[in-house]
TORNUBA-497623 format. One record per residue (C-alpha): residue number from 1; y, x, z; chain; residue in one letter. Coordinates in pm, 1 decimal. Layout:
# TORNUBA-497623
<resi=NUM	py=Y	px=X	pz=Z	chain=A	resn=a>;
...
END
This chain:
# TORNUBA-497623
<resi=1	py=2379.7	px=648.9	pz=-4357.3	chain=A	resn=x>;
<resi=2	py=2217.4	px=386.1	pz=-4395.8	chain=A	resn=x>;
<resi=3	py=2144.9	px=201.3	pz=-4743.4	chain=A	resn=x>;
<resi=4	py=2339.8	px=-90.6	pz=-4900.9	chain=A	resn=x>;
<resi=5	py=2085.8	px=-305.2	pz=-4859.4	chain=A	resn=x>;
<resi=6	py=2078.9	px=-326.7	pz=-4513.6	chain=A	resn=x>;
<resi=7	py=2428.8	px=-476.9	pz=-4485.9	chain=A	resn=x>;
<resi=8	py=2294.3	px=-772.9	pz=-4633.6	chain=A	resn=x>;
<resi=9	py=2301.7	px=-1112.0	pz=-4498.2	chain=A	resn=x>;
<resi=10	py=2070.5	px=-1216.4	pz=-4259.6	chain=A	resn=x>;
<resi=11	py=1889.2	px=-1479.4	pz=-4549.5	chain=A	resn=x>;
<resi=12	py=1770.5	px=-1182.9	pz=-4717.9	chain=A	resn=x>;
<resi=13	py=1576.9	px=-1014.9	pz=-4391.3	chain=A	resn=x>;
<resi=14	py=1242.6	px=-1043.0	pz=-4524.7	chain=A	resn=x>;
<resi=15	py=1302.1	px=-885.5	pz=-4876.7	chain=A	resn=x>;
<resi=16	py=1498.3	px=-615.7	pz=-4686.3	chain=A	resn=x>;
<resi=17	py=1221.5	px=-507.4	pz=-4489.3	chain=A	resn=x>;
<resi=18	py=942.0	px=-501.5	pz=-4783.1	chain=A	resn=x>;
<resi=19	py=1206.4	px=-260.9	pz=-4878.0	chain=A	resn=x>;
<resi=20	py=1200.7	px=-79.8	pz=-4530.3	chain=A	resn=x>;
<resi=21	py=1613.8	px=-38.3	pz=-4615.1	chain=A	resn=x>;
<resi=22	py=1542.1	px=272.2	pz=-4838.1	chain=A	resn=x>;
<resi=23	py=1703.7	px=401.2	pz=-5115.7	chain=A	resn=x>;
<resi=24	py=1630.6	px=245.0	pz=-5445.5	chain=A	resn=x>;
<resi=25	py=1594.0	px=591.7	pz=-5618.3	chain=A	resn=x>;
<resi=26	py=1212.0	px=722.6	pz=-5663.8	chain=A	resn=x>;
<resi=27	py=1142.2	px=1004.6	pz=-5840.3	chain=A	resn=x>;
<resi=28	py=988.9	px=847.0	pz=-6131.3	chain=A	resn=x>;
<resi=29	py=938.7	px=1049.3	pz=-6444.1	chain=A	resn=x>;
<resi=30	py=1186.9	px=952.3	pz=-6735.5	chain=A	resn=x>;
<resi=31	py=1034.5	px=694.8	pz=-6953.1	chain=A	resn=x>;
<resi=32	py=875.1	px=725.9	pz=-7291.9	chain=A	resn=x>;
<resi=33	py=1058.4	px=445.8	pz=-7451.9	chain=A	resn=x>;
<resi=34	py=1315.3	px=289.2	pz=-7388.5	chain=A	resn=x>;
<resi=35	py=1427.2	px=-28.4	pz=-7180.6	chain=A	resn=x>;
<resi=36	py=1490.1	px=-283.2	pz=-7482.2	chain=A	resn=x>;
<resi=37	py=1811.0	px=-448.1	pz=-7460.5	chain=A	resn=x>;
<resi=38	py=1718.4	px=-811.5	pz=-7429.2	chain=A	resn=x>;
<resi=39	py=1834.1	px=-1082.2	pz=-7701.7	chain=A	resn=x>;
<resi=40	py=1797.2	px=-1394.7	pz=-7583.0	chain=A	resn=x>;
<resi=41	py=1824.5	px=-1754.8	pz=-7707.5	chain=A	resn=x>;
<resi=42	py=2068.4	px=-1891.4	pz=-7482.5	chain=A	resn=x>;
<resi=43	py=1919.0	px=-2173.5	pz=-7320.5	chain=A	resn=x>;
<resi=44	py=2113.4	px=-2379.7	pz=-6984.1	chain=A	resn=x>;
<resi=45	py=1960.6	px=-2385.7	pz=-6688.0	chain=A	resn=x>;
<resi=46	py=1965.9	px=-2609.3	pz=-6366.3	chain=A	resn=x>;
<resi=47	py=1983.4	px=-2287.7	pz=-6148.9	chain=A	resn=x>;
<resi=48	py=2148.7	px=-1967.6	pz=-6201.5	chain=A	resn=x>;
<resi=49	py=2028.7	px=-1622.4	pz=-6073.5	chain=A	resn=x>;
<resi=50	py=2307.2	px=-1531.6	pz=-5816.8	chain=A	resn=x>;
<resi=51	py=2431.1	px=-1217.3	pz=-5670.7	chain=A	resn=x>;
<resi=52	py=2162.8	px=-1306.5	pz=-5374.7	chain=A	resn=x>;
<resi=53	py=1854.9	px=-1392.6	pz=-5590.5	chain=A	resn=x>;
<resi=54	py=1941.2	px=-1052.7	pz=-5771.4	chain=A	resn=x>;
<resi=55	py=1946.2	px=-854.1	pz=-5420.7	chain=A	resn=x>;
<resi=56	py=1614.4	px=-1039.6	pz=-5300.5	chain=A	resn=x>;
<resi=57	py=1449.4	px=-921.2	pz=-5600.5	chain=A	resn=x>;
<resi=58	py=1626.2	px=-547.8	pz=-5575.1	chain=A	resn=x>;
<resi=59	py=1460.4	px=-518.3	pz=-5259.1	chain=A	resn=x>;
<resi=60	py=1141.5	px=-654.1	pz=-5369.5	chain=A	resn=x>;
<resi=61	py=1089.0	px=-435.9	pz=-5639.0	chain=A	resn=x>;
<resi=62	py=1206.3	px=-129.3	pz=-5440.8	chain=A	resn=x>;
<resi=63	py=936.8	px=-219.3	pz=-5147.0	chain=A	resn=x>;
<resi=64	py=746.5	px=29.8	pz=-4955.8	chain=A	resn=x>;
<resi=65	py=424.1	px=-195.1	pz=-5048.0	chain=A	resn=x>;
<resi=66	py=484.5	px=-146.9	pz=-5422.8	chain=A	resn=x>;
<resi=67	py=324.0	px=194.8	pz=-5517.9	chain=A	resn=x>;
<resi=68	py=468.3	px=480.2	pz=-5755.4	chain=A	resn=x>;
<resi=69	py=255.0	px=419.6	pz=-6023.4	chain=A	resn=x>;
<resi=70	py=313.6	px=14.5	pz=-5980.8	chain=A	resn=x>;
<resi=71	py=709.9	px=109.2	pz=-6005.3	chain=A	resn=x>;
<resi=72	py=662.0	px=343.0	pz=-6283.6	chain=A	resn=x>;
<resi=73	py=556.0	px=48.9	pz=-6525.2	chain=A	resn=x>;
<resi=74	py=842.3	px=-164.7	pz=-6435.9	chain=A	resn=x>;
<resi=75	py=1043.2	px=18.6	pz=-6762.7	chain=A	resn=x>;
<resi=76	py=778.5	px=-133.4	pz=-6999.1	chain=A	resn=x>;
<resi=77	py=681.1	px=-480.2	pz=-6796.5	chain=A	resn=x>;
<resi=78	py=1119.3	px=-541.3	pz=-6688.4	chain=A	resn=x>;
<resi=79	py=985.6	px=-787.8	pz=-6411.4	chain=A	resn=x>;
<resi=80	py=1348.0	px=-868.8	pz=-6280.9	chain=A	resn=x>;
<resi=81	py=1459.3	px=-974.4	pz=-6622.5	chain=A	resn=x>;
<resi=82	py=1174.1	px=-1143.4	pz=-6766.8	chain=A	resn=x>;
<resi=83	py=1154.0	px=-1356.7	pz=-6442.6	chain=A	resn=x>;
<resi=84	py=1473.0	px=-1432.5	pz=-6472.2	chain=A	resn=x>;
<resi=85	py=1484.1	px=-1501.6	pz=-6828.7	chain=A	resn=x>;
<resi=86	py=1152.2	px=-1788.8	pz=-6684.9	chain=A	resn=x>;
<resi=87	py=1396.9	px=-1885.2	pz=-6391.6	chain=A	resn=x>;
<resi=88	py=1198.0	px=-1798.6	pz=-6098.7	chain=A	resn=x>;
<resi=89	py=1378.3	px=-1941.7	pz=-5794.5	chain=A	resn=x>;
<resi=90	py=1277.5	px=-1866.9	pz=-5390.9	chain=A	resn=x>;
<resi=91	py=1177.0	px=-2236.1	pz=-5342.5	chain=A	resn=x>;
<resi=92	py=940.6	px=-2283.5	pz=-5649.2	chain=A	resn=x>;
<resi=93	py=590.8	px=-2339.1	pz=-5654.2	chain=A	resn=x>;
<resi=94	py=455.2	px=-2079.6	pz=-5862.0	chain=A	resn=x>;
<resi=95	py=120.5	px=-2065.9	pz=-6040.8	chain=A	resn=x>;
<resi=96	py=47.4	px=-1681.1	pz=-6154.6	chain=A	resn=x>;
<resi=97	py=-304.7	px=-1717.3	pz=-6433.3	chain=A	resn=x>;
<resi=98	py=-570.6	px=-1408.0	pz=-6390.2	chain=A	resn=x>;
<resi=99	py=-323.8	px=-1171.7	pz=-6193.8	chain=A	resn=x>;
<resi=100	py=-571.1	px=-884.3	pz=-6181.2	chain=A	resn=x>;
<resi=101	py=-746.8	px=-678.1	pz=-5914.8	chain=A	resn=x>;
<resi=102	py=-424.9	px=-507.0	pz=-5848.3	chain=A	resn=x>;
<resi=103	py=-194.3	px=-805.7	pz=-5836.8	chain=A	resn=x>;
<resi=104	py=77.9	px=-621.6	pz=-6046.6	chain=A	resn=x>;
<resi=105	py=284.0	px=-965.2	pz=-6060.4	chain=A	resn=x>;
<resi=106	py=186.4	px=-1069.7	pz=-5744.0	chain=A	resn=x>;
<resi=107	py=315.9	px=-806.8	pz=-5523.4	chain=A	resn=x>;
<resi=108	py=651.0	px=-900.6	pz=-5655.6	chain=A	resn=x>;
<resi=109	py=617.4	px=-1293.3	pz=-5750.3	chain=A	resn=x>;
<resi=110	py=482.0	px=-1407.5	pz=-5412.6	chain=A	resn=x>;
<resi=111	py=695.0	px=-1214.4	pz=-5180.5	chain=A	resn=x>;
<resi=112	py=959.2	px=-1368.0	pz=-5341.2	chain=A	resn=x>;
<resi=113	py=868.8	px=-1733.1	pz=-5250.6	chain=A	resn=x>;
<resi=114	py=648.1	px=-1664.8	pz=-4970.0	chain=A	resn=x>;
<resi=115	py=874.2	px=-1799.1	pz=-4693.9	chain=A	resn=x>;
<resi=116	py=1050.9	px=-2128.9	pz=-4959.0	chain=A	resn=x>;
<resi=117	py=801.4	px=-2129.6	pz=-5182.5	chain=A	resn=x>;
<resi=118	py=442.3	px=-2145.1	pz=-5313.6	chain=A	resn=x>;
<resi=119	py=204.5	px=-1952.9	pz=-5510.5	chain=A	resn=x>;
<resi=120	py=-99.7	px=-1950.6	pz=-5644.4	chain=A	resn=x>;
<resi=121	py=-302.7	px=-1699.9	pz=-5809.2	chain=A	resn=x>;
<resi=122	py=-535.2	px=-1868.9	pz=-6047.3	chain=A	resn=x>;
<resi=123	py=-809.8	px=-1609.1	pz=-6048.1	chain=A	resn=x>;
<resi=124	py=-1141.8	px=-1536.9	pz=-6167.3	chain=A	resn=x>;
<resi=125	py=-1419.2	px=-1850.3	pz=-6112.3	chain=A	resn=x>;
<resi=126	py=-1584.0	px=-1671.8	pz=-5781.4	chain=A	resn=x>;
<resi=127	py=-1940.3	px=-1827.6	pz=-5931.9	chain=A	resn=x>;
<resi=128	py=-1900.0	px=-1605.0	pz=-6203.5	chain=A	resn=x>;
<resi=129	py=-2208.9	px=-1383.2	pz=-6302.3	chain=A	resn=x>;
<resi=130	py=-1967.0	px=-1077.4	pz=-6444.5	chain=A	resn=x>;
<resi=131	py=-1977.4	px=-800.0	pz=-6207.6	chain=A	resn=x>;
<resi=132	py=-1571.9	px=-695.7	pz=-6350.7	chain=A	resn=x>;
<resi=133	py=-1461.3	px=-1051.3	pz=-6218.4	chain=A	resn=x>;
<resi=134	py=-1609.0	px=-976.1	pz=-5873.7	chain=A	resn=x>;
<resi=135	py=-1479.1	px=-644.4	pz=-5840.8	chain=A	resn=x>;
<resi=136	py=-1167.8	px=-738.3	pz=-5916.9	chain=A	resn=x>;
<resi=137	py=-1178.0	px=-1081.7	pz=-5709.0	chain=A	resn=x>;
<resi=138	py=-1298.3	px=-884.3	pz=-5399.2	chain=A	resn=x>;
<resi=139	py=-989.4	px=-628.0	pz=-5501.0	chain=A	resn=x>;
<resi=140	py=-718.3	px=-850.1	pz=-5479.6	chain=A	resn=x>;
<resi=141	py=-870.5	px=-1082.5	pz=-5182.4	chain=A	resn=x>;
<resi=142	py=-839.1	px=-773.5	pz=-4982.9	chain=A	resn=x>;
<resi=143	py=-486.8	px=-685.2	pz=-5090.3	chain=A	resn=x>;
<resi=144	py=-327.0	px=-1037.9	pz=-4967.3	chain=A	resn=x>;
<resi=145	py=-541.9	px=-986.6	pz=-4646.1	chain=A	resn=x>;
<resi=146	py=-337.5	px=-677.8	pz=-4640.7	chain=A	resn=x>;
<resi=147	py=15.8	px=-782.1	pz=-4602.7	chain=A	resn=x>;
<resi=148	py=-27.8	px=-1119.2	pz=-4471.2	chain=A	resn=x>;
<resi=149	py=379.4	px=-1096.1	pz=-4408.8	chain=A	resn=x>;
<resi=150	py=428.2	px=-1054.1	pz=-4796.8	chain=A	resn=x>;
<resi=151	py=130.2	px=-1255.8	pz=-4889.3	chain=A	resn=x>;
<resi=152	py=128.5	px=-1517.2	pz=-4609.7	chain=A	resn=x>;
<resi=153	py=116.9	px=-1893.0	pz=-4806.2	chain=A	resn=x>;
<resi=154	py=-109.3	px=-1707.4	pz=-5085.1	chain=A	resn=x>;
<resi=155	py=-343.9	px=-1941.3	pz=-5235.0	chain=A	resn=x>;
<resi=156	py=-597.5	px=-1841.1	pz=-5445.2	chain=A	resn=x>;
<resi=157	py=-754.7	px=-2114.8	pz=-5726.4	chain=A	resn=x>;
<resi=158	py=-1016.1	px=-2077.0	pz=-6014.2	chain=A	resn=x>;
<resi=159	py=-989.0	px=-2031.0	pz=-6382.0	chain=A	resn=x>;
<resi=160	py=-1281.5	px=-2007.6	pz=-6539.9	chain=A	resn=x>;
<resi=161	py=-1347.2	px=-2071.6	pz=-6917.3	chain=A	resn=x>;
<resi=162	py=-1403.0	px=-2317.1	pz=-6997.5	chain=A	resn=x>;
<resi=163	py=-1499.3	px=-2527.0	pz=-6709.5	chain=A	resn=x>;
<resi=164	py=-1355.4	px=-2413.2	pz=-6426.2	chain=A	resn=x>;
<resi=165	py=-938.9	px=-2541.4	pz=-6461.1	chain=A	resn=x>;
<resi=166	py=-834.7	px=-2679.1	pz=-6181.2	chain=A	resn=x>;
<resi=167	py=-521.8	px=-2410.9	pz=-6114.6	chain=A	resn=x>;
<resi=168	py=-264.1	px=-2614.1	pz=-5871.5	chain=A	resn=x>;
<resi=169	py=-255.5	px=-2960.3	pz=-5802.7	chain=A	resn=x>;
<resi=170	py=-167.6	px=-3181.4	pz=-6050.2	chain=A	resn=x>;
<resi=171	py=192.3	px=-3213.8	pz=-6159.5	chain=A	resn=x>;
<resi=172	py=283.5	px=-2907.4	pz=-5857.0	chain=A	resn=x>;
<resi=173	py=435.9	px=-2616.6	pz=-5996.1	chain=A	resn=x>;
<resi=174	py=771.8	px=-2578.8	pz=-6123.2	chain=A	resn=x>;
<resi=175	py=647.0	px=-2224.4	pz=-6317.4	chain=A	resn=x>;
<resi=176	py=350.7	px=-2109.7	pz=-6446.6	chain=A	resn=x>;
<resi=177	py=343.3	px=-1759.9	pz=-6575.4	chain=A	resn=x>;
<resi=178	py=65.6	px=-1545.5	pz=-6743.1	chain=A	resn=x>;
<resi=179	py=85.3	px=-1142.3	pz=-6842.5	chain=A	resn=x>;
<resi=180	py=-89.7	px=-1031.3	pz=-7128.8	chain=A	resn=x>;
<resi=181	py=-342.1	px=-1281.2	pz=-7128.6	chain=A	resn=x>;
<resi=182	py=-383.9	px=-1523.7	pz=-7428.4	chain=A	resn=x>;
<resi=183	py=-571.5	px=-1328.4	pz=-7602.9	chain=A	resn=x>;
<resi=184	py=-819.2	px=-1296.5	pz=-7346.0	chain=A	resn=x>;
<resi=185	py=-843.2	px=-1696.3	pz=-7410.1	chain=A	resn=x>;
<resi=186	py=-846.8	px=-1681.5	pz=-7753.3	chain=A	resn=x>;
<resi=187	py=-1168.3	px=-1465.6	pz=-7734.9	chain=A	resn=x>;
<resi=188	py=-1343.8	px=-1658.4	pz=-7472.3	chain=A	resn=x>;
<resi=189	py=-1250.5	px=-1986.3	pz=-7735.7	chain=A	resn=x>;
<resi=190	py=-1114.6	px=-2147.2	pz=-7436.9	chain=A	resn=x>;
<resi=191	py=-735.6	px=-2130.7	pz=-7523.6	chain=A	resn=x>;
<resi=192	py=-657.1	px=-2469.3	pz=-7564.0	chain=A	resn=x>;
<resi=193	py=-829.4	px=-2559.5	pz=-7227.5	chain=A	resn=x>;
<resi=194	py=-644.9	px=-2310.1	pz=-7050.1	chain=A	resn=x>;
<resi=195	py=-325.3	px=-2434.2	pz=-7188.3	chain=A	resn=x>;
<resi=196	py=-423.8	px=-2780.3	pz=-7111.3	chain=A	resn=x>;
<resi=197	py=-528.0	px=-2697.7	pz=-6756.3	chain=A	resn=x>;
<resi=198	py=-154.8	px=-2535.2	pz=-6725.3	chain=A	resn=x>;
<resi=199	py=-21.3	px=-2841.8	pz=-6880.4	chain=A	resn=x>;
<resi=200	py=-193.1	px=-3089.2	pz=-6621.0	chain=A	resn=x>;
<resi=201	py=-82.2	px=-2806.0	pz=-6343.4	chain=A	resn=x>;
<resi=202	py=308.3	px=-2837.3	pz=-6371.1	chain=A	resn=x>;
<resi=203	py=572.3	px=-3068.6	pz=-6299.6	chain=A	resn=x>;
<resi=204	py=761.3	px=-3253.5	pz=-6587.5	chain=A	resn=x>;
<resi=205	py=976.2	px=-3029.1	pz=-6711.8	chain=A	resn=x>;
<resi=206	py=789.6	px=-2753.9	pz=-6560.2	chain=A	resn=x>;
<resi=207	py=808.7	px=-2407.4	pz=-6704.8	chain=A	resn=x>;
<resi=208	py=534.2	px=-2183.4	pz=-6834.1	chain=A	resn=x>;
<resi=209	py=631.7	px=-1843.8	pz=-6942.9	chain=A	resn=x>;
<resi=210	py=400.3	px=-1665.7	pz=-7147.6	chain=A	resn=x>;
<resi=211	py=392.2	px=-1258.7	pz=-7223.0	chain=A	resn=x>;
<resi=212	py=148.7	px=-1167.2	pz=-7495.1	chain=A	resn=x>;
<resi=213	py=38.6	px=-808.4	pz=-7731.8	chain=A	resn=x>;
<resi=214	py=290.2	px=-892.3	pz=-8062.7	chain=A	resn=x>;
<resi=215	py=60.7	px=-880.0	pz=-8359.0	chain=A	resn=x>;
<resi=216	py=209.4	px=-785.4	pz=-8680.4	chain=A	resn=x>;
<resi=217	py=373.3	px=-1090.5	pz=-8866.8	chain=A	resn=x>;
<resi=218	py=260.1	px=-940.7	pz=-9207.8	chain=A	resn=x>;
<resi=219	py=-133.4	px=-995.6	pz=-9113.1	chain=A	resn=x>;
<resi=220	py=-342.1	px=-1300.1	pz=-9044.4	chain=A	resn=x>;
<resi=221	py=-415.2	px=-1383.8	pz=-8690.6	chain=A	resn=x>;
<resi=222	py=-781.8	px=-1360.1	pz=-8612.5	chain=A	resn=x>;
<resi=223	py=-850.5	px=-1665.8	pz=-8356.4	chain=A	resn=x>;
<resi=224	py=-1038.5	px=-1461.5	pz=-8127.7	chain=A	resn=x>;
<resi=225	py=-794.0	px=-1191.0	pz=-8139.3	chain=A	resn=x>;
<resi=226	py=-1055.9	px=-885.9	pz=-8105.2	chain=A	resn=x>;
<resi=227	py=-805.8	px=-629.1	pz=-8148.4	chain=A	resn=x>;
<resi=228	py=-613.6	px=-802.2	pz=-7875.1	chain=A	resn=x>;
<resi=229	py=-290.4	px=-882.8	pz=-8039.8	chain=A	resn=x>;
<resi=230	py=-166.0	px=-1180.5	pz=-8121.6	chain=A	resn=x>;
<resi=231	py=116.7	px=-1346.0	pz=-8354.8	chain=A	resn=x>;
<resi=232	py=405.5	px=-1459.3	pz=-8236.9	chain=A	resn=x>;
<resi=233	py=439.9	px=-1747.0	pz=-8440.8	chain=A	resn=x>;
<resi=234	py=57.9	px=-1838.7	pz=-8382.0	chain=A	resn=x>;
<resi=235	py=144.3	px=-1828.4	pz=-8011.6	chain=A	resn=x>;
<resi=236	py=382.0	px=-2054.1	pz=-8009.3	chain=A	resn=x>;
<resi=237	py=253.7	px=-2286.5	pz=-8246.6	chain=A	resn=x>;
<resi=238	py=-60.8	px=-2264.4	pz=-8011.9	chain=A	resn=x>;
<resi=239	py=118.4	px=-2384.4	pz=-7671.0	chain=A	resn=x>;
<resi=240	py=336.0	px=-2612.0	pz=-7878.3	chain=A	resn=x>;
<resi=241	py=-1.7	px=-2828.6	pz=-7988.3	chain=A	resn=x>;
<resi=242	py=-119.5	px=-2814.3	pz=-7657.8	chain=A	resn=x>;
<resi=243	py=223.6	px=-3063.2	pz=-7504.5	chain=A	resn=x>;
<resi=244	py=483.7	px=-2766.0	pz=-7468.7	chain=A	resn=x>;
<resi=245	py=816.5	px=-2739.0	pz=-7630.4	chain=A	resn=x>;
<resi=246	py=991.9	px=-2409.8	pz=-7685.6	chain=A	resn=x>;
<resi=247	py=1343.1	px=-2322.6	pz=-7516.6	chain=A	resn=x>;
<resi=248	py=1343.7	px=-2006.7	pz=-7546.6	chain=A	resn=x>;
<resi=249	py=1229.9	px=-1623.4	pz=-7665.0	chain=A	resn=x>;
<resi=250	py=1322.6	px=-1283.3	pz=-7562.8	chain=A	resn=x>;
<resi=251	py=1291.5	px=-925.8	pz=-7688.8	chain=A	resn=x>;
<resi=252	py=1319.6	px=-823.0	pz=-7284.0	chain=A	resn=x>;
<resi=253	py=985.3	px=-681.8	pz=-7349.3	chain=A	resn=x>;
<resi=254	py=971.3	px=-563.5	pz=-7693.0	chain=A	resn=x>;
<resi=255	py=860.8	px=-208.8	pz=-7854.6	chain=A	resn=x>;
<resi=256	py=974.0	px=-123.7	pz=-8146.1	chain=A	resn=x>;
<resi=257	py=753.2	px=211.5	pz=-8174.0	chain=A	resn=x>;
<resi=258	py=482.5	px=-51.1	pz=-8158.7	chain=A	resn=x>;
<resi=259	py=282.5	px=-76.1	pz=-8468.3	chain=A	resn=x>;
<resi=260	py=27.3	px=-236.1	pz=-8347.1	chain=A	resn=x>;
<resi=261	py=-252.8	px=-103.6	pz=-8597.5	chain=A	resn=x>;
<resi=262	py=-405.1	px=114.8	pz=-8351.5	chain=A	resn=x>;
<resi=263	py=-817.7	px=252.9	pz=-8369.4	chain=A	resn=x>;
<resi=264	py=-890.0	px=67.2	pz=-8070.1	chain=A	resn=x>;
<resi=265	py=-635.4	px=-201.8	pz=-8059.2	chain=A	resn=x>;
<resi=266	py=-405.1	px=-237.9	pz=-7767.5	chain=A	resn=x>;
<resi=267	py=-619.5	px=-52.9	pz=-7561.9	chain=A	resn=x>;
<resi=268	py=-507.7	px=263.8	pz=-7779.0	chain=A	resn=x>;
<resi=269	py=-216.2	px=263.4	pz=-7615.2	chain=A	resn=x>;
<resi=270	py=-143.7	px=310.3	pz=-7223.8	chain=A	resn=x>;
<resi=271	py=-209.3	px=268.6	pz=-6940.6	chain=A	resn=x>;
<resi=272	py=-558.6	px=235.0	pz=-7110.4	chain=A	resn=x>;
<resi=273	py=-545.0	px=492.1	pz=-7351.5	chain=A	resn=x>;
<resi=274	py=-876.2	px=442.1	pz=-7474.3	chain=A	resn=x>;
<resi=275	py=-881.7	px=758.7	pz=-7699.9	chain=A	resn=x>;
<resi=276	py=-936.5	px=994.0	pz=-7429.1	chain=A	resn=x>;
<resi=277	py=-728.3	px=1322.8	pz=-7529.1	chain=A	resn=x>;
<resi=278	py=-753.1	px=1219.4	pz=-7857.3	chain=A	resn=x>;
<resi=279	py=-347.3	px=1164.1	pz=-7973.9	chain=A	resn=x>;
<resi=280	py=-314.2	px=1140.9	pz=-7628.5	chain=A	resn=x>;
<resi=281	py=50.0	px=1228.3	pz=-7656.6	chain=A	resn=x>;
<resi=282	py=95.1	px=1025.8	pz=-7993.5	chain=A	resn=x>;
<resi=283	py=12.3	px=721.0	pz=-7777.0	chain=A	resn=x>;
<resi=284	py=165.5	px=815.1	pz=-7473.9	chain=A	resn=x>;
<resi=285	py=514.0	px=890.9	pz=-7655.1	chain=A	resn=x>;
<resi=286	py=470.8	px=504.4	pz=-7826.3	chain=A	resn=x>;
<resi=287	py=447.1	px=349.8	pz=-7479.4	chain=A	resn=x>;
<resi=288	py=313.0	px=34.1	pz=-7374.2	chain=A	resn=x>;
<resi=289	py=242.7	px=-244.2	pz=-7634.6	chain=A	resn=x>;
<resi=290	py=487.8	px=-442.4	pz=-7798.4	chain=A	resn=x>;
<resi=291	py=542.4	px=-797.3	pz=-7624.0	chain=A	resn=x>;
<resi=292	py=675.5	px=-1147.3	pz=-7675.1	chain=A	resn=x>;
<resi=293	py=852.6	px=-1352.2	pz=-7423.0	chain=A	resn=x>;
<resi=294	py=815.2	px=-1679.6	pz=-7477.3	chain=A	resn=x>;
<resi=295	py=954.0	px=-1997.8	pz=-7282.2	chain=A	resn=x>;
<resi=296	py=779.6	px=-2344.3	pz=-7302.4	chain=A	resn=x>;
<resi=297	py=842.6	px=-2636.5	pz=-7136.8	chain=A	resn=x>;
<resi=298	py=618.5	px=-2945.5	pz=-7014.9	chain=A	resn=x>;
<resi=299	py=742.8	px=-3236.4	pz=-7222.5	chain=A	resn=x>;
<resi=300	py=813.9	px=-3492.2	pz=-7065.7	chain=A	resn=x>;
END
């Protein structure tokens, strides 16, 4: 019999067959923690997600070209609800900032608007002396290669700090989003030109949707953020100085079991798990980090 998903409407052919019309079901192991239940600040928006948008991004996220261990992080990193939460729509022009060797985001983000939208994966600078960012830069040039039906209008740009900024063209995108990032800026000191480069990047009224470590609101925020979390308060009041309003915040992504006082930072916890064996299943029974979900707007 075949699956639900292939009754679909003919609009929704190409997110149907990243799916190959399989079952949703995986076997996944049962997850450490929890889905959160999101609160949101209700916020109106031009465009709602509809019962179609929904299926596109069922399929999507059920693909064939999405691995197990890819789908086994989707209970800590809820990508159907915190883009939707950002308001990610098939026609937008979408500007994804350092998505990785493995293109975690991108597998799912630029699928989704490959045949009425854009994106663009603001990478590593490809000048860059660091071995890492040419790894992973060969890594993911090699993965859109792969799948040129998923990854067909890919476009690959440069962000390198704190020179290199030129993401999109100017005034382009109607979303930028970035994963667990910031703090990478805040320790290369090059936050407020990244921010400014994602500024100059979208539209009026453009989006950017940030996800960041939560640092405990009880502590002062080191500005270089060694240990790799960062305040949420100090976030925002960070993208709000650089020409961003806020509209709205989410606990979509939040862990509670978080304390985020770990020996090694973040990185204590998985999928790093920096400790070796050491509390391995201390940390692996916490779960990925707690996040924010923050969402700015370009003012007019």
């Amino acid at each position: 019999m075949p699956s639900a998903l292939c009754r679909l409407t003919p609009l929704l052919l190409a997110a149907l067959l990243l799916a190959g019309c399989e079952p949703a079901e995986r076997d996944v192991p049962e997850p450490a923690v929890e889905t959160m239940v999101p609160t949101v600040v209700p916020v109106e928006e031009d465009r709602l997600v509809t019962d179609e948008i929904e299926a596109r991004m069922a399929a999507i996220l059920a693909g064939v070209h999405r691995s197990e261990a890819h789908r086994a992080r989707d209970r800590y990193r809820n990508p159907a609800a915190t883009l939707a939460f950002f308001g990610l729509q098939p026609d937008m022009t979408v500007v994804e900032i350092w998505p990785g060797a493995q293109g975690w985001y991108t597998e799912i983000i630029a699928p989704f608007v490959n045949e009425e939208g854009q994106y663009y994966a603001a990478h590593f600078d490809p000048d860059s002396e660091r071995e890492f960012a040419q790894r992973a830069l060969a890594a993911f040039r090699e993965k859109l290669a792969s799948a040129p039906e998923l990854y067909g209008n890919a476009r690959m740009t440069a962000l390198g700090c704190p020179d290199v900024l030129d993401i999109a063209p100017e005034g382009s995108a109607d979303l930028v989003v970035a994963f667990r990032s910031l703090h990478n800026w805040m320790g290369a000191e090059c936050a407020e030109a990244v921010l400014g480069a994602i500024h100059t990047a979208l539209r009026p009224g453009g989006v950017f949707g940030l996800v960041g470590h939560r640092g405990r609101a009880d502590e002062p925020q080191d500005p270089r953020a060694p240990r790799g979390y960062v305040r949420q308060d100090y976030a925002i009041e960070l993208v709000e100085a650089a020409g961003f309003e806020l509209v709205a915040t989410s606990e979509i992504n939040a862990n509670p079991r978080d304390t985020a006082d770990h020996p090694r930072g973040v990185w204590t916890l998985p999928p790093m798990l920096a400790l070796g064996e050491e509390d391995r299943e201390r940390y692996v029974e916490i779960g990925e980090s707690d996040r924010f979900t923050l969402k700015f707007r370009r003012s007019e």
